[in-house]
C-alpha angles and dihedrals in degrees: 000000000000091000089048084051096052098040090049085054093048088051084050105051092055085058103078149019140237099254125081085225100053126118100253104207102231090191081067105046083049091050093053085056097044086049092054083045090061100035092058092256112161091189142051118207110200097172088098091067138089125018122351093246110048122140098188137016125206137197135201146187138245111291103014113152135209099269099049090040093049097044086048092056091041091235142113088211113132106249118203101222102197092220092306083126094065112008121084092196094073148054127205120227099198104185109201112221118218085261101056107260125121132205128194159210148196112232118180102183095214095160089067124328135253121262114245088245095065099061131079091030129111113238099210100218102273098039103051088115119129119206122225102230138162114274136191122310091262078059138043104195147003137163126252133183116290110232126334107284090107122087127230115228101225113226093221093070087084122066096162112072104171100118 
């Protein structure tokens, strides 16, 4: 399991660049899980990703929108959603620097997707690890959050749902 762990953060590292700013490549954040799924691997460490600095990841689910990931994040900071808003095939992963600032990227999960219980949540840096776990009959398996150290977003946060 150690060597799934270090070639998945290999796989990681070269997913994503130093500057908030910065295009992340979410093919190759898919492959690395898809890497861990083949090599046995029953958990999926993503503290290794995004910029060097982060304090908190997030995760959300297909069609969030800025307010409610905004709210959620407890920033006015403008979020590129890479299509999250209005596509149902992707996820975002938004890491929030120390000042405030967030950068973000698509991830698809293709390799095996992700539970419902694992978006809309804020991974605190340590404790951004997904478990591979069994999932309904229509799907054999899908990663969830690894312990309770994340913290769910709660929906009701938002009143307003314009977009």
């Amino acid at each position: 399991m150690r060597i799934a762990r270090l070639v998945l953060a290999a796989g990681l590292l070269g997913a994503c660049a130093e500057r908030p700013s910065a295009a992340f490549d979410a093919s190759r954040v898919d492959s690395a899980f898809a890497v861990a799924l083949r090599s046995g691997a029953t958990s999926v460490s993503l503290d290794s990703l995004g910029p060097r600095e982060w304090t908190s990841m997030y995760v959300f689910g297909p069609y969030s929108y800025d307010k409610w990931m905004q709210k959620c994040m407890g920033t006015t900071s403008s979020i590129k959603k890479h299509g999250v808003d209005a596509l149902d095939d992707r996820n975002l992963i938004v890491f929030k620097l120390p000042d405030g600032r967030v950068a973000a990227m698509p991830a698809l999960f293709r390799a095996i997707p992700l539970a419902d219980s694992a978006v809309d949540r804020e991974y605190p840096r340590g404790s951004a690890t997904f478990d591979i776990r069994d999932g309904p009959k229509w799907q054999p398996k899908q990663f969830a959050p690894h312990g309770n150290a994340s913290k769910p977003c709660a929906r009701q946060l938002v009143r307003d749902t314009t977009h």
